[in-house]
C-alpha positions in Angstrom: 40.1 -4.4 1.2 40.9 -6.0 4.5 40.3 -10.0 4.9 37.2 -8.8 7.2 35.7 -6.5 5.2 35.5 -9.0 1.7 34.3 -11.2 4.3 31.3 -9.8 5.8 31.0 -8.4 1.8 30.7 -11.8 0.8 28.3 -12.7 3.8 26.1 -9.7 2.9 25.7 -11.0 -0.8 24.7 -14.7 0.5 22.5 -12.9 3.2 20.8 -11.0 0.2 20.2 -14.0 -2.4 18.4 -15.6 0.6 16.3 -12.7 1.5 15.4 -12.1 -2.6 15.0 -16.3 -2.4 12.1 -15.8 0.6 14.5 -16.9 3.0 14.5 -13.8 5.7 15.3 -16.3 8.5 18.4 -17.3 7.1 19.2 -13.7 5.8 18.7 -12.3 9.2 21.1 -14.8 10.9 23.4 -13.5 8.8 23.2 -9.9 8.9 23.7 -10.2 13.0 26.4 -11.4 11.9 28.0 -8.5 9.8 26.6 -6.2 12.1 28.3 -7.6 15.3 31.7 -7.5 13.2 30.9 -4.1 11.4 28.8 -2.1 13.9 28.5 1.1 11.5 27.7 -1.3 8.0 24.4 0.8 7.8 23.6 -1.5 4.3 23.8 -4.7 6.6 21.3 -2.3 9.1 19.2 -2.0 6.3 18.7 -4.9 4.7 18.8 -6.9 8.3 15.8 -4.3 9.0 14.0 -6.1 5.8 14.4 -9.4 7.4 13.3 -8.4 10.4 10.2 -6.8 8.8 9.3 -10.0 6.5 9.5 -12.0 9.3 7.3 -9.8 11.8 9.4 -8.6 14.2 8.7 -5.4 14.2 10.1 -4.0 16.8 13.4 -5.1 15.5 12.8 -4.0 12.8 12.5 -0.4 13.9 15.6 -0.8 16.2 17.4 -1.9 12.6 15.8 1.3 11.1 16.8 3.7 13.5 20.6 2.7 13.6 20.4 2.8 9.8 19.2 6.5 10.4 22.3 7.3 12.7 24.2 6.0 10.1 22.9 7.5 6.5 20.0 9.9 7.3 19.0 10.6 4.3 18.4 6.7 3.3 14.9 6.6 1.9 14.5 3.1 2.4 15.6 3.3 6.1 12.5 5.7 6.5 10.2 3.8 5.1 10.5 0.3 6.7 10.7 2.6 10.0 7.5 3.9 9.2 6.3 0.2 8.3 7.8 -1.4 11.1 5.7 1.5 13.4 2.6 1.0 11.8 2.7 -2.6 12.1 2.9 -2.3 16.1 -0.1 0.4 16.0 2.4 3.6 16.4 0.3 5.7 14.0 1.4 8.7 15.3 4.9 7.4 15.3 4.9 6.3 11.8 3.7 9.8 10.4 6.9 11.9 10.7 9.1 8.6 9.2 6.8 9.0 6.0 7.0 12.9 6.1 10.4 12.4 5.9 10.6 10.0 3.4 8.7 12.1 1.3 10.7 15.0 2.3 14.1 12.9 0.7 12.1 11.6 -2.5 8.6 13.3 -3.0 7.9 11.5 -6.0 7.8 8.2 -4.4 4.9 6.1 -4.9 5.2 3.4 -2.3 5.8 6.2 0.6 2.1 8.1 -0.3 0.9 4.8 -1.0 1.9 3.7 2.9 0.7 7.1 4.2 -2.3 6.7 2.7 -2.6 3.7 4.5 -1.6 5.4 7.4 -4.1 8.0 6.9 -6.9 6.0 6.2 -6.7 3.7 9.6 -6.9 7.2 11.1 -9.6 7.9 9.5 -8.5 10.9 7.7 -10.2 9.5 4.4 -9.8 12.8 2.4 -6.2 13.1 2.9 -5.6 9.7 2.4 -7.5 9.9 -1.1 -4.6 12.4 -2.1 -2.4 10.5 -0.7 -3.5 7.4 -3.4 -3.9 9.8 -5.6 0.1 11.0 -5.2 1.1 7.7 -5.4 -0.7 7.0 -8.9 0.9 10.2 -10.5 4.0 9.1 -10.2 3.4 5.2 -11.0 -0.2 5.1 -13.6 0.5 1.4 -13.2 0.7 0.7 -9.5 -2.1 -1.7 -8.5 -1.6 -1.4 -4.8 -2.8 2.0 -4.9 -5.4 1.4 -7.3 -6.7 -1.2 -4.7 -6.6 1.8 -1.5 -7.9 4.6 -3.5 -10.9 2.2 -4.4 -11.3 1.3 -0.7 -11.1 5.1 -0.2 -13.5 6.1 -2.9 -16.0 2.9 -1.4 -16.1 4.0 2.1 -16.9 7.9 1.2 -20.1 6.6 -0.8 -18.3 6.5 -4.7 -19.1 3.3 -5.7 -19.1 3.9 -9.0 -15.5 5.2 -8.8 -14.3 2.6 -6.2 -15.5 -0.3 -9.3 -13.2 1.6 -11.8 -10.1 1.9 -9.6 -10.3 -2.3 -8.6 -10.6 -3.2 -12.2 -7.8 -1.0 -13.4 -5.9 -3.0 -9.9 -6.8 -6.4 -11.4 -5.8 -5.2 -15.2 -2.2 -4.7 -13.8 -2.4 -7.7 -11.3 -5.0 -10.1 -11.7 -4.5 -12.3 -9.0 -4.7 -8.8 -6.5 -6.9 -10.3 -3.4 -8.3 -6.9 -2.3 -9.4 -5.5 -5.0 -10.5 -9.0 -6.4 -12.3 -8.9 -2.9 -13.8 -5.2 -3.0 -14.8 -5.7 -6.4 -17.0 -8.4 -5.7 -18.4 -6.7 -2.3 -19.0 -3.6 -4.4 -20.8 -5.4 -7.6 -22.7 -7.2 -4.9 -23.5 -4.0 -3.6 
Protein backbone atom coordinates (compact mmCIF):
# COMPACT_ATOMS: atom_id res chain seq x y z
CA UNK A 1 0.00 0.00 0.00
CA UNK A 2 1.43 3.31 -1.07
CA UNK A 3 2.45 6.05 1.76
CA UNK A 4 -0.92 7.93 0.46
CA UNK A 5 -3.18 5.43 0.44
CA UNK A 6 -2.41 4.08 4.53
CA UNK A 7 -2.63 7.70 4.87
CA UNK A 8 -5.92 8.75 3.88
CA UNK A 9 -6.77 4.91 5.46
CA UNK A 10 -5.66 6.13 8.59
CA UNK A 11 -7.53 9.48 8.19
CA UNK A 12 -10.72 7.65 7.23
CA UNK A 13 -10.54 5.54 10.58
CA UNK A 14 -10.02 8.87 12.76
CA UNK A 15 -12.81 10.56 10.51
CA UNK A 16 -15.08 7.49 11.46
CA UNK A 17 -14.40 7.24 15.48
CA UNK A 18 -15.56 10.97 15.32
CA UNK A 19 -18.58 10.49 13.37
CA UNK A 20 -19.61 7.17 15.67
CA UNK A 21 -18.32 9.76 18.79
CA UNK A 22 -21.21 12.59 17.46
CA UNK A 23 -18.56 14.51 16.07
CA UNK A 24 -19.83 14.90 12.13
CA UNK A 25 -18.14 18.28 12.03
CA UNK A 26 -14.91 17.06 12.64
CA UNK A 27 -15.52 13.78 10.55
CA UNK A 28 -16.60 15.87 7.66
CA UNK A 29 -13.43 18.05 7.62
CA UNK A 30 -11.79 15.07 7.23
CA UNK A 31 -13.34 13.16 4.65
CA UNK A 32 -12.86 16.48 2.18
CA UNK A 33 -9.86 15.59 2.87
CA UNK A 34 -9.54 12.03 1.55
CA UNK A 35 -11.76 12.85 -1.11
CA UNK A 36 -9.67 15.75 -2.54
CA UNK A 37 -6.56 13.22 -2.41
CA UNK A 38 -8.59 10.07 -3.54
CA UNK A 39 -11.35 11.45 -5.85
CA UNK A 40 -12.86 7.82 -6.59
CA UNK A 41 -12.65 6.61 -2.48
CA UNK A 42 -16.46 5.94 -2.88
CA UNK A 43 -16.27 4.66 1.22
CA UNK A 44 -14.83 8.27 2.11
CA UNK A 45 -18.09 9.49 -0.43
CA UNK A 46 -20.13 7.59 1.76
CA UNK A 47 -19.48 8.09 5.05
CA UNK A 48 -18.64 12.02 4.21
CA UNK A 49 -22.38 11.85 2.89
CA UNK A 50 -23.38 10.72 6.66
CA UNK A 51 -21.61 13.76 7.99
CA UNK A 52 -23.10 15.92 5.76
CA UNK A 53 -26.57 14.48 6.54
CA UNK A 54 -26.10 14.61 10.50
CA UNK A 55 -25.15 17.96 10.24
CA UNK A 56 -28.08 19.19 7.81
CA UNK A 57 -26.61 19.95 4.79
CA UNK A 58 -28.55 18.25 2.67
CA UNK A 59 -27.79 19.24 -0.37
CA UNK A 60 -24.29 18.03 0.23
CA UNK A 61 -25.33 15.42 1.23
CA UNK A 62 -27.05 14.30 -1.97
CA UNK A 63 -24.02 15.64 -4.03
CA UNK A 64 -21.86 12.96 -1.67
CA UNK A 65 -24.62 10.33 -2.50
CA UNK A 66 -24.66 10.67 -6.02
CA UNK A 67 -20.74 10.40 -6.51
CA UNK A 68 -20.98 7.42 -4.30
CA UNK A 69 -23.54 6.12 -6.90
CA UNK A 70 -21.03 6.66 -9.90
CA UNK A 71 -18.68 4.89 -7.96
CA UNK A 72 -20.48 1.55 -6.42
CA UNK A 73 -24.08 1.51 -7.85
CA UNK A 74 -25.29 -1.02 -6.11
CA UNK A 75 -24.22 0.55 -2.48
CA UNK A 76 -27.50 0.29 -0.44
CA UNK A 77 -26.40 2.76 1.89
CA UNK A 78 -25.56 5.38 -0.84
CA UNK A 79 -29.37 5.02 -1.88
CA UNK A 80 -30.65 5.52 1.12
CA UNK A 81 -29.10 8.63 2.57
CA UNK A 82 -29.84 9.98 -1.21
CA UNK A 83 -33.28 9.32 -0.62
CA UNK A 84 -32.88 11.04 3.00
CA UNK A 85 -30.92 13.78 1.98
CA UNK A 86 -34.00 14.46 -0.91
CA UNK A 87 -36.66 14.17 1.44
CA UNK A 88 -35.13 16.44 3.79
CA UNK A 89 -35.13 19.34 1.15
CA UNK A 90 -38.90 18.44 0.13
CA UNK A 91 -37.88 16.42 -3.13
CA UNK A 92 -40.59 13.77 -2.58
CA UNK A 93 -40.78 12.88 -5.92
CA UNK A 94 -37.08 12.85 -6.08
CA UNK A 95 -36.62 10.66 -3.11
CA UNK A 96 -39.10 7.86 -4.37
CA UNK A 97 -36.90 6.14 -7.13
CA UNK A 98 -33.59 6.35 -4.54
CA UNK A 99 -35.85 4.10 -2.21
CA UNK A 100 -37.25 1.96 -5.15
CA UNK A 101 -33.96 1.26 -5.73
CA UNK A 102 -32.73 0.56 -2.51
CA UNK A 103 -35.34 -1.85 -2.14
CA UNK A 104 -34.57 -3.16 -5.45
CA UNK A 105 -30.65 -3.99 -4.08
CA UNK A 106 -32.02 -5.36 -0.54
CA UNK A 107 -35.84 -5.87 -0.42
CA UNK A 108 -35.76 -7.06 2.97
CA UNK A 109 -34.57 -3.92 4.48
CA UNK A 110 -36.41 -2.44 7.22
CA UNK A 111 -35.11 1.13 7.50
CA UNK A 112 -35.63 1.64 3.44
CA UNK A 113 -39.79 0.67 3.83
CA UNK A 114 -39.61 2.32 7.08
CA UNK A 115 -38.24 5.79 5.08
CA UNK A 116 -40.69 5.12 2.25
CA UNK A 117 -43.34 4.87 4.39
CA UNK A 118 -42.41 8.14 5.59
CA UNK A 119 -42.22 9.23 2.29
CA UNK A 120 -45.54 7.95 1.41
CA UNK A 121 -47.31 9.19 4.28
CA UNK A 122 -46.22 13.16 3.77
CA UNK A 123 -47.79 12.33 0.36
CA UNK A 124 -50.56 11.40 1.69
CA UNK A 125 -50.66 7.93 0.26
CA UNK A 126 -51.66 6.51 3.80
CA UNK A 127 -52.62 3.01 2.49
CA UNK A 128 -49.39 2.41 0.84
CA UNK A 129 -47.55 3.78 3.43
CA UNK A 130 -49.34 1.38 6.04
CA UNK A 131 -47.67 -1.53 3.92
CA UNK A 132 -44.88 0.09 3.74
CA UNK A 133 -44.68 0.04 8.01
CA UNK A 134 -45.93 -3.02 7.75
CA UNK A 135 -42.69 -4.35 5.39
CA UNK A 136 -40.51 -2.91 7.53
CA UNK A 137 -41.90 -4.75 10.78
CA UNK A 138 -41.70 -8.24 8.93
CA UNK A 139 -38.35 -8.12 8.48
CA UNK A 140 -37.36 -6.43 12.03
CA UNK A 141 -40.59 -7.54 14.85
CA UNK A 142 -38.52 -5.33 17.02
CA UNK A 143 -38.08 -2.01 15.25
CA UNK A 144 -39.76 0.76 17.31
CA UNK A 145 -39.42 3.38 14.70
CA UNK A 146 -41.89 1.73 12.63
CA UNK A 147 -43.99 0.66 15.33
CA UNK A 148 -44.25 4.56 16.07
CA UNK A 149 -45.28 5.39 11.88
CA UNK A 150 -47.60 2.48 11.46
CA UNK A 151 -49.39 3.83 14.73
CA UNK A 152 -49.40 7.39 13.24
CA UNK A 153 -50.77 5.56 10.13
CA UNK A 154 -53.38 3.48 11.76
CA UNK A 155 -54.41 7.05 14.01
CA UNK A 156 -54.91 9.26 11.07
CA UNK A 157 -57.22 6.51 9.03
CA UNK A 158 -59.67 6.37 12.22
CA UNK A 159 -57.87 2.91 14.05
CA UNK A 160 -57.39 4.12 17.34
CA UNK A 161 -57.52 1.24 18.86
CA UNK A 162 -54.74 -0.27 16.71
CA UNK A 163 -52.67 2.99 16.56
CA UNK A 164 -52.62 2.44 20.94
CA UNK A 165 -51.24 -1.11 20.44
CA UNK A 166 -48.51 -0.22 17.85
CA UNK A 167 -47.02 2.89 20.37
CA UNK A 168 -46.96 0.62 23.31
CA UNK A 169 -45.27 -2.18 21.55
CA UNK A 170 -42.73 1.21 20.25
CA UNK A 171 -42.26 2.15 23.95
CA UNK A 172 -41.75 -1.69 25.11
CA UNK A 173 -38.63 -1.75 22.69
CA UNK A 174 -37.65 1.97 23.42
CA UNK A 175 -39.09 3.61 26.20
CA UNK A 176 -37.81 6.89 26.01
CA UNK A 177 -39.37 6.91 22.01
CA UNK A 178 -40.82 10.74 21.96
CA UNK A 179 -43.44 10.02 19.25
CA UNK A 180 -45.01 7.35 20.26
CA UNK A 181 -44.60 8.55 23.94
CA UNK A 182 -46.28 11.63 22.32
CA UNK A 183 -49.16 9.82 20.21
CA UNK A 184 -49.87 7.65 22.95
CA UNK A 185 -50.85 10.26 25.17
CA UNK A 186 -52.79 12.25 22.26
CA UNK A 187 -54.57 9.07 21.48
CA UNK A 188 -55.50 7.89 25.28
CA UNK A 189 -56.59 11.57 25.55
CA UNK A 190 -58.55 10.98 22.68
Amino acid sequence: MSDSKQLNQSKKQQALSLLQSQRPAEARDIYCQVVQSDRRDWEAWHLLSAAHGMLGEFQEAEKCSRRVIELQPTLLGAYINLGNALMAQGKMEDALPSYRRALQIKPDEPQTHNNLGNLLKQQGKLAEAEASYRQALRYAPNYPDACANLGMVLQETGRLGEALVQYQTALKLQPEHADALHNLGSGLAA
